[in-house]
C-alpha positions as CSV (number, residue, x, y, z in Angstrom):
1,X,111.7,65.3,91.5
2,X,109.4,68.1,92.4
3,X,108.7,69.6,88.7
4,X,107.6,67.8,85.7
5,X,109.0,68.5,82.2
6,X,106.4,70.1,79.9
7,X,106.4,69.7,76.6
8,X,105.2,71.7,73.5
9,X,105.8,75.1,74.3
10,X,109.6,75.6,75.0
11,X,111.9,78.1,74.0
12,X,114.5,76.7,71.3
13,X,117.4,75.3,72.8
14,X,115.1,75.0,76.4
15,X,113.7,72.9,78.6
16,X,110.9,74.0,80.9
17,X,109.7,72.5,84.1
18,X,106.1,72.9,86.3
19,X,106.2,72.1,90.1
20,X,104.1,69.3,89.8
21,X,102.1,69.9,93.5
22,X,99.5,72.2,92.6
23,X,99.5,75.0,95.2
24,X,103.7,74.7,94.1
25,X,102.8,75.8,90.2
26,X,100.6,78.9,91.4
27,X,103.6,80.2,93.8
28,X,106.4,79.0,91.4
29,X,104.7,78.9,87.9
30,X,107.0,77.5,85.2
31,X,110.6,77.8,85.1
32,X,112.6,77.5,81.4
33,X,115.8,77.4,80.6
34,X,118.8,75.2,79.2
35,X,118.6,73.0,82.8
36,X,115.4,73.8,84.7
37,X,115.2,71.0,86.8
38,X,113.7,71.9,90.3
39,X,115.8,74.4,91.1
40,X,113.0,77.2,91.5
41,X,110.9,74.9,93.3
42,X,110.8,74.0,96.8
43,X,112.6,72.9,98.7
44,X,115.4,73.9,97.2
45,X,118.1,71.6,99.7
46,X,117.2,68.5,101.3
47,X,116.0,69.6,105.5
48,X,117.5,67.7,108.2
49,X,114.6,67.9,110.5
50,X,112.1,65.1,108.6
51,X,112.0,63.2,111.7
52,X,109.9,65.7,113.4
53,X,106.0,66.6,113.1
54,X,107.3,70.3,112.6
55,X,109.6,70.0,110.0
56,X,109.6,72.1,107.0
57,X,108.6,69.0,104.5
58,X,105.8,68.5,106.3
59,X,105.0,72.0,106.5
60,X,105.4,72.2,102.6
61,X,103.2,69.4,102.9
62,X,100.3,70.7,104.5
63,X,100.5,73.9,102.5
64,X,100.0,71.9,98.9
65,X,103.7,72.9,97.9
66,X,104.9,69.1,98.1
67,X,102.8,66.3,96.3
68,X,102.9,63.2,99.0
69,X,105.0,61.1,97.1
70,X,107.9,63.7,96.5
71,X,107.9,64.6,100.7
72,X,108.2,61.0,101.3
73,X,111.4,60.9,99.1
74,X,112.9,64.0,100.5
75,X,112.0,62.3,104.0
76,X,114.0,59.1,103.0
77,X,117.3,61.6,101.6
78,X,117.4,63.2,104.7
79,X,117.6,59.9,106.6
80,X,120.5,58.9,104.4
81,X,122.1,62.3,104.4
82,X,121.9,63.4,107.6
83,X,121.5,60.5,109.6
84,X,123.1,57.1,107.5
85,X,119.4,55.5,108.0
86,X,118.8,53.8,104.7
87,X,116.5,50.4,103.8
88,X,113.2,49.1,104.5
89,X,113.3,50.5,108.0
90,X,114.0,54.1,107.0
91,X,111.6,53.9,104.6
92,X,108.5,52.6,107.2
93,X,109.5,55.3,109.6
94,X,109.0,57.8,107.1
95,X,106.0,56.6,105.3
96,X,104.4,56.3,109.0
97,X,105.4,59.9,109.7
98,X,103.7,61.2,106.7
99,X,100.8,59.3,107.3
100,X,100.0,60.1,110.5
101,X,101.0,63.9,110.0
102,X,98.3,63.9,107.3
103,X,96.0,61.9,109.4
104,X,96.3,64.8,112.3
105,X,96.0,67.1,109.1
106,X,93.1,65.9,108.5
107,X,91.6,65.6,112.0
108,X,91.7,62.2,112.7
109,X,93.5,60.8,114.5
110,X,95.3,57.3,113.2
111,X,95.2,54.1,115.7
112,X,98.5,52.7,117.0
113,X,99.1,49.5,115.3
């Protein structure tokens, strides 16, 4: 879930939700209405390209737009969507992936285990 539910200042009859990455609320900003969920937020359909250093999650990544946690879940529904990967071994190829693209982010680069 890419937005968190705020509470306190909806409209009657609303719901509102915040991106919850922070460079995500500046673009976005809130979103109300009677379903809000993370429709306005990116990304808006799961990509099929989380397999690769250049995918869009990544990307989203890098930019702020995605907190961590929430690209490593769209990472894992692409592998079950797109390519029937599901389990413990899905989920150690994506965490590696994210790890080592924010390692590179970052400028260092991660030993080989």
């Amino acid at each position: 879930h890419h937005c968190q539910r705020s509470i306190g200042e909806e409209p009657r009859g609303q719901a509102c939700c915040e991106p919850r990455a922070p460079n995500a609320l500046k673009r976005f900003g809130r979103n109300c209405g009677s379903n809000p969920g993370p429709v306005h937020a990116l990304p808006r359909l799961v990509p099929d390209d989380s397999d690769t250093y250049s995918s869009s999650i990544l990307r989203e990544l890098a930019k702020g737009r995605l907190l961590q946690e929430d690209a490593l879940q769209l990472c894992l529904a692409d592998a079950l969507l797109h390519r029937g990967e599901v389990g413990s071994a899905a989920r150690t190829r994506s965490e590696e992936l994210c790890d080592r693209f924010l390692s590179s982010q970052l400028g260092f680069a991660r030993p080989a285990i």
